[in-house]
Every structure is written in structure tokens, then in C-alpha cells.
C-alpha positions as CSV (number, residue, x, y, z in Angstrom):
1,X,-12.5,-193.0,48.6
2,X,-13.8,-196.2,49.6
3,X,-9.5,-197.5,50.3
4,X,-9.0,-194.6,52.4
5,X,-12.3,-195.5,54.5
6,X,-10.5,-198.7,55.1
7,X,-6.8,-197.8,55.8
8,X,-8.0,-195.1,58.5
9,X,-10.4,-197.6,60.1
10,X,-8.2,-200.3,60.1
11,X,-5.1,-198.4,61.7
12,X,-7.6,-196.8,63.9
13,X,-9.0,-200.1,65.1
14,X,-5.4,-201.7,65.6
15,X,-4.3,-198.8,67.5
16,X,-7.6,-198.6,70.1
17,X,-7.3,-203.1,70.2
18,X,-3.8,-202.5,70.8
19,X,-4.0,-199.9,73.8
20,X,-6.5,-202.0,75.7
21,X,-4.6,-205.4,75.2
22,X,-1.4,-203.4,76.4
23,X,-3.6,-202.2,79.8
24,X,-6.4,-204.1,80.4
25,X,-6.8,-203.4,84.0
26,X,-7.4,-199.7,82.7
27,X,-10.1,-200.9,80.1
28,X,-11.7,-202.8,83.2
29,X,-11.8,-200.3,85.4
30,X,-13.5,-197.7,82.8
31,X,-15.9,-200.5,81.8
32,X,-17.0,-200.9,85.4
33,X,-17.7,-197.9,85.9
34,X,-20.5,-198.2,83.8
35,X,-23.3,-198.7,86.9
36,X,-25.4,-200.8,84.7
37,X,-22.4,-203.5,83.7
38,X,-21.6,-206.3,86.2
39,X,-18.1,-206.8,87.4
40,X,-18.2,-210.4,85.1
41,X,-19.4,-208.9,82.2
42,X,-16.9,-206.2,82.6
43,X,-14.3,-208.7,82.7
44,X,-15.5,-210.5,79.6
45,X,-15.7,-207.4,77.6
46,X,-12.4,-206.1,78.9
47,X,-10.7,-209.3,75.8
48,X,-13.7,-209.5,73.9
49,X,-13.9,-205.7,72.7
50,X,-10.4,-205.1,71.5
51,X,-10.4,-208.5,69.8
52,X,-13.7,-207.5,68.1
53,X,-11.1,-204.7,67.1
54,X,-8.6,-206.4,66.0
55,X,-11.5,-208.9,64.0
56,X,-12.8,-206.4,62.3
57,X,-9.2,-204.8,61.0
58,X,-8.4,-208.1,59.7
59,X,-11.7,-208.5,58.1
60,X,-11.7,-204.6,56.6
61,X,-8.8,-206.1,54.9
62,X,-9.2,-209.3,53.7
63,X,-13.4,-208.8,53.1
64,X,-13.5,-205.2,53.4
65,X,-17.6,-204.8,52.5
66,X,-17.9,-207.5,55.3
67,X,-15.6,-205.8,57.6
68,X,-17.6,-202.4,57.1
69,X,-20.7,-203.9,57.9
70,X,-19.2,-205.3,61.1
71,X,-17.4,-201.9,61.7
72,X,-20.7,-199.9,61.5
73,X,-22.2,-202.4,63.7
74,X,-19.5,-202.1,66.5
75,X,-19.1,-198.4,66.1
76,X,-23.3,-198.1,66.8
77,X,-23.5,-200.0,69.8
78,X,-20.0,-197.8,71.0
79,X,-21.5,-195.0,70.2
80,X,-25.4,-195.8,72.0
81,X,-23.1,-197.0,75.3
82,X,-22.0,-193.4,74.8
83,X,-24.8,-191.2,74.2
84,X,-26.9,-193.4,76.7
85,X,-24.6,-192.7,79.3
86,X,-24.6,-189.0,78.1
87,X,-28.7,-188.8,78.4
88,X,-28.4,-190.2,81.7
89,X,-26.0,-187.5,82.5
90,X,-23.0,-189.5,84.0
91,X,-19.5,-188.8,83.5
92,X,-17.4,-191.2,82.5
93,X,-14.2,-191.8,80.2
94,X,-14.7,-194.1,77.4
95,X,-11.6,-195.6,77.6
96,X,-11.4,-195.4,73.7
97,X,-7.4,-196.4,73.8
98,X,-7.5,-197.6,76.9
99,X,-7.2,-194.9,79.7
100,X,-9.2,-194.5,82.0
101,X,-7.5,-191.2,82.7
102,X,-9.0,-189.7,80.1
103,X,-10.8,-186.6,79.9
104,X,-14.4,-187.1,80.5
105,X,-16.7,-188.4,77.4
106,X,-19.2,-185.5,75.8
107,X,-19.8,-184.3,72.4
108,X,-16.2,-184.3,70.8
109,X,-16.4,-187.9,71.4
110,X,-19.8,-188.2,69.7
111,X,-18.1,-186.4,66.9
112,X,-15.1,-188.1,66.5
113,X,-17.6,-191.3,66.5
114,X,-19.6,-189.9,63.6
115,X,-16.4,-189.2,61.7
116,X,-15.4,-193.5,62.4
117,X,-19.3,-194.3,61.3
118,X,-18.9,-192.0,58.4
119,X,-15.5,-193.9,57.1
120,X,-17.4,-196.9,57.4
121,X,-20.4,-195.9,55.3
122,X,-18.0,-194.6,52.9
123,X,-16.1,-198.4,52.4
124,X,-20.4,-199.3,52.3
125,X,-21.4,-197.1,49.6
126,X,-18.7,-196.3,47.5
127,X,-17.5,-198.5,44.9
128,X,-14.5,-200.6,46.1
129,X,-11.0,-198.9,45.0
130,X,-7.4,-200.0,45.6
131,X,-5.8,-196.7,44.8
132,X,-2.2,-197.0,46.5
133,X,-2.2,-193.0,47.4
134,X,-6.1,-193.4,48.9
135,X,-4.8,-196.2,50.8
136,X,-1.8,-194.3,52.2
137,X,-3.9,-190.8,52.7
138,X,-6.4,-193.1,55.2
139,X,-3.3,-194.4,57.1
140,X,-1.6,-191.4,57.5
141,X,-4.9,-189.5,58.5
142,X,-5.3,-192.2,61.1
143,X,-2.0,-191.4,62.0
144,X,-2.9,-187.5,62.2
145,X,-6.7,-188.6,64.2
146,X,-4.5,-190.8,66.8
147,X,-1.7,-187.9,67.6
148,X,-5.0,-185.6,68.1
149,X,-7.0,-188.0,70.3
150,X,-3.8,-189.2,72.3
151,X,-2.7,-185.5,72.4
152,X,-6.0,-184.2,73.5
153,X,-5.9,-186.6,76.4
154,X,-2.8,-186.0,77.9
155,X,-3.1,-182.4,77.5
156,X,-6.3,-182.6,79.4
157,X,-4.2,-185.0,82.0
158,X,-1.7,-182.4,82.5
159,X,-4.2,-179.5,82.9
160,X,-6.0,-181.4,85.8
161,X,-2.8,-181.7,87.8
């Protein structure tokens, strides 16, 4: 259970690093929207986060208790941006994979959040495993979670035009 922890978060990590390094000016412009972020820290987060990403994919791999640790850890202070903003009841998008198109932030991104904290307990707790099919289970239901997450957004991008 623990391989297909790492395969999903891995691919899932990639993908999100990926999308903001393709369109940074989209990941800058959701991060300053955030009214408590200054326009230089914005710009500073805008290559630091999806290289975090991409840091802890090749760290999930190569040290994958290590790279778990450092998952959770990235995956709490997403997830506290999120739900503080939430409290403080602004809308925002969280620019996830980079849009800043995307449908406004609320509970189903709390929950898919849970579901990334969750495969990152599992890599944690469970006993390490190499099983091939695990391994190719996790990547193909990142594969499934990103057609869902890219799907619900431009469904919701269509509906608002």
C-alpha cells in the first residue's frame, strides 16, 4: 500500500510542479491574490513552490520515508493557506495546477487535500513495499485524480461562460 502512496504522490506532484513551471504568470497572479502575501514574496513563491514539488517527487523516490515526511509537511501548510483563507471567508482559486481560472477553492478542495495527506501517512506508516502492480495502481489512480481535477475545472470554466 505504502508503493501506491508513493506512485500517486509522485505523479501528482510532477503534474501540479509541471503546470505552474509551464504558466507562472497564472501561479503569480492566484498567489497575489492572497491579501496577506506581498507582491515579492509572491514572486519568490511563484519558482520556489513547484520546485519544492518537483523536490519532493524526487525524494518520494529515491528516500521515500524522507520524501513523505516532506510531503506531509508541504501538503499542511497548502492545506492551512487554504482553510485560513476559507475561515476568513475569501474566495479564491488555489491555483493547484496552475490556473487561476479555476473554480473557486471550498470543501472539495479540502477533501481532495485529505485524500494527498492521507497517501502520504500511508508511505509514513505502512511498511515500505515495492510491489510492481501497487506501484502502477498509484500512477494510474493519479492519472484518474488528474483527469477529475483538470476535468472538474474546465467544466466549471465552461459553465461560467
Amino acid at each position: 500500500m505504502a508503493a501506491f502512496g508513493q506512485a500517486f504522490l509522485v505523479v501528482v506532484l510532477v503534474a501540479a510542479a509541471a503546470a505552474k513551471l509551464a504558466r507562472p504568470g497564472r501561479f503569480l497572479r492566484t498567489l497575489t491574490s492572497l491579501p496577506w502575501l506581498s507582491l515579492p514574496a509572491a514572486r519568490v513563491l511563484t519558482r520556489l513552490v513547484p520546485l519544492a514539488e518537483l523536490g519532493v517527487a524526487v525524494l518520494l523516490v529515491v528516500i521515500p520515508l524522507a520524501g513523505a515526511i516532506a510531503a506531509l509537511a508541504l501538503l499542511v501548510v497548502f492545506t492551512g493557506v487554504l482553510a485560513g483563507e476559507l475561515v476568513a471567508g475569501r474566495r479564491f482559486s488555489c491555483g493547484c495546477f496552475g490556473g487561476t481560472e479555476s473554480r473557486p477553492a471550498g470543501p472539495v478542495t479540502l477533501l481532495r487535500n485529505a485524500l494527498l495527506l492521507a497517501a502520504a501517512a500511508t508511505i509514513v506508516a505502512l511498511p515500505r513495499d515495492t510491489e510492481p502492480g501497487a506501484l502502477l495502481a498509484g500512477a494510474g489512480a493519479a492519472l484518474l485524480f488528474l483527469v477529475l481535477e483538470v476535468g472538474g475545472e474546465t467544466l466549471w470554466v465552461v459553465r461560467r461562460q
